[in-house]
C-alpha positions as CSV (number, residue, x, y, z in Angstrom):
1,X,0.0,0.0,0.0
2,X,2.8,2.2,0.9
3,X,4.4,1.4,-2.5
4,X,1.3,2.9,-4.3
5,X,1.1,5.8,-2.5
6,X,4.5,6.7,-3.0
7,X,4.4,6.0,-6.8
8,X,0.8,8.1,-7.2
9,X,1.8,10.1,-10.1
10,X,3.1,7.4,-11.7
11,X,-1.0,5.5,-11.3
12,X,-2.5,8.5,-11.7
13,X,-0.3,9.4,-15.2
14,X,-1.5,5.7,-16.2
15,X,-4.8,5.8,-15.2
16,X,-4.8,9.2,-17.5
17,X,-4.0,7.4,-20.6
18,X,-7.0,5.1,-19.9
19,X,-9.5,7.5,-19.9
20,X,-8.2,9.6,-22.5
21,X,-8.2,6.3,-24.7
22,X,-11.6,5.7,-23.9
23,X,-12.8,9.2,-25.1
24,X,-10.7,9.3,-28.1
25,X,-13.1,6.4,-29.1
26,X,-16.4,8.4,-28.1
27,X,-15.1,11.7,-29.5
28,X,-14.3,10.1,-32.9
29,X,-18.1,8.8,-33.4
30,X,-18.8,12.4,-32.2
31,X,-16.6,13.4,-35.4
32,X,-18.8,11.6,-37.9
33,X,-22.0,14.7,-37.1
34,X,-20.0,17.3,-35.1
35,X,-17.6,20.1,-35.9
36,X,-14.1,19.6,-33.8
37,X,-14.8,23.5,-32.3
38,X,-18.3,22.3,-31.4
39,X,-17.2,19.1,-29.8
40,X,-14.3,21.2,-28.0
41,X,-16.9,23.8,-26.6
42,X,-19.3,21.0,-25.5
43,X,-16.8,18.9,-24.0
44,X,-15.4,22.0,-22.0
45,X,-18.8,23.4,-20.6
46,X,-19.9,20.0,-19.1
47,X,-16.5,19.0,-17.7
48,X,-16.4,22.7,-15.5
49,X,-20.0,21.8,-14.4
50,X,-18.4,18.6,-13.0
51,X,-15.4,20.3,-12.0
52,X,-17.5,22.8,-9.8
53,X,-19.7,19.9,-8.7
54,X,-16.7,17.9,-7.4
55,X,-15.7,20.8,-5.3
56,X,-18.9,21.8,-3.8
57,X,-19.4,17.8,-2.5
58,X,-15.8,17.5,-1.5
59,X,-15.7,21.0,0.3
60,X,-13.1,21.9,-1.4
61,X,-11.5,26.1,-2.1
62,X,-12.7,27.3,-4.9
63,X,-9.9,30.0,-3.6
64,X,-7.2,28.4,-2.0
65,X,-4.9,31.5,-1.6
66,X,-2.9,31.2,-4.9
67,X,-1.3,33.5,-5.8
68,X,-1.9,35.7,-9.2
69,X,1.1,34.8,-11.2
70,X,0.4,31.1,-10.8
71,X,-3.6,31.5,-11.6
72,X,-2.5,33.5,-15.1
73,X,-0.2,30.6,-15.7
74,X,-2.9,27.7,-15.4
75,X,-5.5,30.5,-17.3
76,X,-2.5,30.5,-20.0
77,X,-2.1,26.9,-19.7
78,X,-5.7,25.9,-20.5
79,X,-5.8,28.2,-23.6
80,X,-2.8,26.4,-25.3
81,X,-3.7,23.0,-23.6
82,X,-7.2,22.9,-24.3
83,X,-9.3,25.5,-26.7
84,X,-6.0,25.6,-28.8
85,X,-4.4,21.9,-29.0
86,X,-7.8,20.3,-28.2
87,X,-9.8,21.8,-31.5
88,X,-6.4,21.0,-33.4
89,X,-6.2,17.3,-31.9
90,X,-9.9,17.3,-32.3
91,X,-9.7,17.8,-35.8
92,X,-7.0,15.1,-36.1
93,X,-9.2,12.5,-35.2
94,X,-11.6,13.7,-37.7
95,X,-9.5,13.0,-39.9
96,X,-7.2,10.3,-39.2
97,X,-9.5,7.8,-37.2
98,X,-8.8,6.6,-33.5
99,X,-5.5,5.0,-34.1
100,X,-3.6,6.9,-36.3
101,X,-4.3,9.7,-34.5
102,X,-3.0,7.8,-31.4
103,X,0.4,6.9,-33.1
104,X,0.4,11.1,-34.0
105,X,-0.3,11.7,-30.0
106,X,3.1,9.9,-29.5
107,X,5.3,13.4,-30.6
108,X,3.8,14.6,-27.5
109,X,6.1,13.1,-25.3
110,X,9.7,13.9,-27.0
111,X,8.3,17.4,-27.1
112,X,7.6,17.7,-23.1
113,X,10.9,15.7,-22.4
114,X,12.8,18.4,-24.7
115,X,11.1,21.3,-22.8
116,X,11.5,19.5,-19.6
117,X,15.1,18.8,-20.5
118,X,15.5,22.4,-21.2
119,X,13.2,25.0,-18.7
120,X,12.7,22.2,-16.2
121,X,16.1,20.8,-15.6
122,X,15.5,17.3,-16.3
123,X,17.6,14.1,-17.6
124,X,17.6,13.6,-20.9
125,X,19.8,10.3,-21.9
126,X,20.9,9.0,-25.0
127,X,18.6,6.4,-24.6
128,X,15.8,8.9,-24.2
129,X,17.0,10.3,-27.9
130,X,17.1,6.3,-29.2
131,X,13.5,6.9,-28.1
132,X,12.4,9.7,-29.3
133,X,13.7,9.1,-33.0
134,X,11.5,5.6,-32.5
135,X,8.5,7.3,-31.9
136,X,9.4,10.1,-34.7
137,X,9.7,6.6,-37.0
138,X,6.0,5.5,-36.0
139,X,5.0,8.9,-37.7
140,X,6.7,8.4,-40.3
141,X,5.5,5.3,-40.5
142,X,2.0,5.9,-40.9
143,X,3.0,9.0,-43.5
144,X,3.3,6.6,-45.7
145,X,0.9,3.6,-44.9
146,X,-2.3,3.1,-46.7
147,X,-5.2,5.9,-46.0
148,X,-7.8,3.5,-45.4
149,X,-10.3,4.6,-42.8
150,X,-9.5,8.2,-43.7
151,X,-12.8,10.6,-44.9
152,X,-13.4,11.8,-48.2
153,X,-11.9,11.2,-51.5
154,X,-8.6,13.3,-50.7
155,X,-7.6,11.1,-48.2
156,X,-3.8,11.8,-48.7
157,X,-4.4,15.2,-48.4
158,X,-6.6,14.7,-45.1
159,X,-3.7,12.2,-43.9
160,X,-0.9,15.2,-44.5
161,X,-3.1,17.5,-43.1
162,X,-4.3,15.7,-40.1
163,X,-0.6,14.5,-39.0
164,X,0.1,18.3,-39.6
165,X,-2.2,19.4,-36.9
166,X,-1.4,16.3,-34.5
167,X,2.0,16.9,-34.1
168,X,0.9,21.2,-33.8
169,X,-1.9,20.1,-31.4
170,X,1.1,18.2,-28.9
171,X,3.6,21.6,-29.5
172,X,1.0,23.6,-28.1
173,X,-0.1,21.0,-24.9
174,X,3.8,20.4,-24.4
175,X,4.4,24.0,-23.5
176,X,0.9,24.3,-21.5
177,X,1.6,21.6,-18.7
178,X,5.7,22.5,-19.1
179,X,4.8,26.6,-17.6
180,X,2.7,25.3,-14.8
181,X,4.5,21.8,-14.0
182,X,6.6,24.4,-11.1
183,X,3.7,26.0,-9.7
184,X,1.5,22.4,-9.2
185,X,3.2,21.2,-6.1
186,X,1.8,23.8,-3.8
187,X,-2.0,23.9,-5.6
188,X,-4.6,21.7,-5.3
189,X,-5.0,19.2,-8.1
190,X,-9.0,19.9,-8.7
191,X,-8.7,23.6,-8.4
192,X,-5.9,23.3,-10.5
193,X,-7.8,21.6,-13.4
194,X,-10.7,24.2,-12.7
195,X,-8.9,26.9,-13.9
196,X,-7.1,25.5,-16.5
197,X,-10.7,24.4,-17.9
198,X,-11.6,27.8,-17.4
199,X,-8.7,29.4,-19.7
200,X,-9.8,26.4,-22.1
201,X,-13.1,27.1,-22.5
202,X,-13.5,30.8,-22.0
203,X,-12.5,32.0,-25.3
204,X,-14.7,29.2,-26.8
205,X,-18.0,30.2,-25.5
206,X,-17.6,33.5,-27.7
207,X,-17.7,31.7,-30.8
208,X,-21.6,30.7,-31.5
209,X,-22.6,35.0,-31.3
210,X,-20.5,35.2,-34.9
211,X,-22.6,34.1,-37.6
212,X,-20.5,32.0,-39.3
213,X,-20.6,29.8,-36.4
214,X,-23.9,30.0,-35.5
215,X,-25.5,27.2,-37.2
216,X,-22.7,24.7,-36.5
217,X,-23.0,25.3,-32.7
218,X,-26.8,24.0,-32.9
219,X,-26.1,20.2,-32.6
220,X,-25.3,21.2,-28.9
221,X,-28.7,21.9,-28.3
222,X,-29.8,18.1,-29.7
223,X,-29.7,15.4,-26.5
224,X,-28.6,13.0,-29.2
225,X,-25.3,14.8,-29.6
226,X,-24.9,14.3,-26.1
227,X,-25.3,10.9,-26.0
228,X,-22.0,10.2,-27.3
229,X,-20.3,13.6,-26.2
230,X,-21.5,13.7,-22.1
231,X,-19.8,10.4,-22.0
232,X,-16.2,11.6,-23.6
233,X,-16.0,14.5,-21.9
234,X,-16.2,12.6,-18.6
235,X,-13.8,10.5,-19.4
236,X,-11.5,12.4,-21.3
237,X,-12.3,16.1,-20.0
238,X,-13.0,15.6,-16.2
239,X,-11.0,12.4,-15.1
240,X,-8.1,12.2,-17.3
241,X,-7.6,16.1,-16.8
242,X,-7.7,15.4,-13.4
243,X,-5.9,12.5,-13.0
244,X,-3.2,14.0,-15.7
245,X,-2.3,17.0,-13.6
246,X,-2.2,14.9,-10.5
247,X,0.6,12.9,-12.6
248,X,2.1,16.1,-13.8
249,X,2.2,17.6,-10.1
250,X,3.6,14.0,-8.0
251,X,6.1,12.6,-10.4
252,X,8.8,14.0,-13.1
253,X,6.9,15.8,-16.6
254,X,8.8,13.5,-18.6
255,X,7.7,10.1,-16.5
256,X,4.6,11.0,-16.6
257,X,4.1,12.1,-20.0
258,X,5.5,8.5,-20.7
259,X,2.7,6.5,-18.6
260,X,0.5,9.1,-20.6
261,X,1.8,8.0,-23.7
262,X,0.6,4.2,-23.4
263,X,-2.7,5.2,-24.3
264,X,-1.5,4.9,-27.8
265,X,-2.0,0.9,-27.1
266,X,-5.4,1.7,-25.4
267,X,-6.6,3.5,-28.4
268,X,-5.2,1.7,-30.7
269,X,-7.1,-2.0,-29.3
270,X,-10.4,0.1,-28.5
271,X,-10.5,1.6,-32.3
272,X,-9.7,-2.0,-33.2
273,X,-12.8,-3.4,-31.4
274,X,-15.4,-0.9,-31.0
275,X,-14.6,1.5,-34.9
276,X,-13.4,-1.2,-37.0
277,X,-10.1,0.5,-38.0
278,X,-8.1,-1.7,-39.7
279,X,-4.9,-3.2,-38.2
280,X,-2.8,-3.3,-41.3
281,X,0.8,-4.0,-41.1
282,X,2.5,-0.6,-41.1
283,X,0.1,0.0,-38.5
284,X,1.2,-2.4,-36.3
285,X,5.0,-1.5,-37.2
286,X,3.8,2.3,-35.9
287,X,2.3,1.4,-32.4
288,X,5.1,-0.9,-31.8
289,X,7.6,1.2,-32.1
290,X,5.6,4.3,-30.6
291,X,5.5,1.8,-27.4
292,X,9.5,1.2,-27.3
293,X,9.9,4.5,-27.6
294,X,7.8,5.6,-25.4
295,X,9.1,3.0,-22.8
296,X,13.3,3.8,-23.4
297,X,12.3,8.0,-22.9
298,X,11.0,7.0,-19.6
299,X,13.6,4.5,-18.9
C-alpha cells in the first residue's frame, strides 16, 4: 500500500491514458456529425459543471490563496492545452480515425521531455533520444501507410493535413503543462484543473454569437449529440484532466508524460474493437515502435 502511495503520479499518469483512450473512441463517433470546435466547446462546458460539482461535495476552495502569477499561468495553460491543442487534436481525429491519430499523439512526449530537459532541468539520456527518434519513426511510418479509414476522397491530403495538426496540437499541450508543471506542487490538483478548464473554454463560448458559427453550434442543443459527447468528456475532460495534472504535479513531466503516452495501445485495441479500423501491417510497425519508444524516454 505504501508502495502505491508513493508512486501516485506514476498510477494517476497511467490511469490518465486510460481515460483519455476511452474518449478518443467516443469523440471520434462524435466526429462523424460534429464540428471539432463544437465538440471542444461541449466537452469543456460539461467537464467545469463537473469540475464545480466535485468541489462543492468535497468541500473543497474554490480559492485556495494562490497566488496571481500562478492562476494567469494555469488560465495561459488551458488556452494552449485545451481551446487551442484540443480543437487542433480534435480535428486530427476527424481526420485520421482513433489509431492513427494515437500513433500522431506519440510526438507529445519527445516534445515535453525536450522542454522538460530544457526550462525544467530534467535528464535527458541517450537512450531517451534512441526513443524519441522511434516514436518520430512511427510517424513516419503511418506518412506513408495506406489511408484506409480516412474521410473523403482526398484522403492523402486529409492524412498530411491531419498529421500536420497532431504533431501542432502536442507543440501547443507540451508547452501548457511544461509553464505550470513548477507551480503544481503547492495547488490543489482539482482547483488546478478548474482553472485551467476555465482558460480552455472561456475563449470558446464567444464563438456561437459570430454568424458564421452560429448554425454549426446547434447540434449542442440536440440530446442525441450528447449521447455520445456527455460520456467523452467525462472520461476524457473531467478524469483524465484530473488524473493527468495529479501525474504532472507528484512525479517528473517526462515520467509522466510516458505512462500518458501508453494510451496509444489503449486506443489503438479500443478503435480496433469498438470503430473497426483496420490493423494493417504498417500499422502495427507504428504502435510498436511508438510503445518502445515511449518506454526507453522514460527508462
Amino acid at each position: 500500500m505504501l508502495n502505491l502511495f508513493l508512486h501516485s503520479g506514476e498510477w494517476l499518469a497511467l490511469a490518465s491514458a486510460i481515460a483519455w483512450a476511452v474518449a478518443v473512441i467516443l469523440f471520434r463517433i462524435s466526429s462523424f456529425t460534429v464540428h471539432p470546435l463544437i465538440i471542444n466547446l461541449g466537452k469543456n462546458l460539461l467537464a467545469m459543471v463537473l469540475i464545480v460539482a466535485t468541489t462543492l461535495i468535497t468541500g473543497a476552495s474554490f480559492w485556495p490563496g494562490v497566488s496571481l502569477k500562478s492562476t494567469l499561468l494555469l488560465v495561459l495553460s488551458g488556452f494552449l492545452g485545451i481551446a487551442v491543442s484540443d480543437t487542433l487534436f480534435l480535428w486530427t481525429v476527424k481526420l485520421l480515425g482513433a489509431s492513427l491519430t494515437g500513433i500522431v499523439d506519440c510526438v507529445y512526449l519527445p516534445f515535453v521531455v525536450g522542454l522538460s530537459y530544457f526550462f525544467l532541468g530534467e535528464r535527458l539520456t541517450w537512450t531517451q533520444l534512441l526513443g524519441v527518434v522511434l516514436i518520430v519513426s512511427a510517424v513516419v511510418t503511418i506518412s506513408r501507410s495506406n489511408t484506409d479509414n480516412l474521410d473523403g476522397p482526398a484522403s492523402r491530403k486529409n492524412l498530411t493535413l491531419g498529421i500536420g495538426l497532431g504533431v501542432l496540437a502536442m507543440a501547443f499541450v507540451s508547452v501548457a503543462i511544461v509553464i505550470i508543471k513548477p507551480i503544481l506542487h503547492d495547488i490543489p490538483v482539482l482547483w488546478a484543473a478548474g482553472v485551467r478548464m476555465a482558460g480552455g473554454t472561456l475563449p470558446l463560448i464567444f464563438l456561437p454569437l459570430f454568424r458564421k458559427w452560429k448554425e454549426d453550434f446547434k447540434p449542442l442543443l440536440k440530446l442525441s449529440t450528447w449521447k455520445i459527447l456527455a460520456p467523452a468528456s467525462f472520461f476524457g475532460t473531467y478524469l483524465s484532466l484530473i488524473f493527468w495534472i495529479g501525474g504532472m504535479k507528484f512525479t517528473f513531466a517526462s515520467i509522466a508524460s510516458a505512462l500518458n503516452q501508453l494510451n496509444t495501445i489503449f486506443i489503438f485495441i479500443l478503435a480496433a474493437i469498438f470503430l473497426k479500423e483496420k490493423a494493417s501491417l504498417p500499422r502495427i510497425v507504428a504502435v510498436i515502435l511508438a510503445f518502445i519508444g515511449a518506454f526507453l524516454v522514460a527508462y
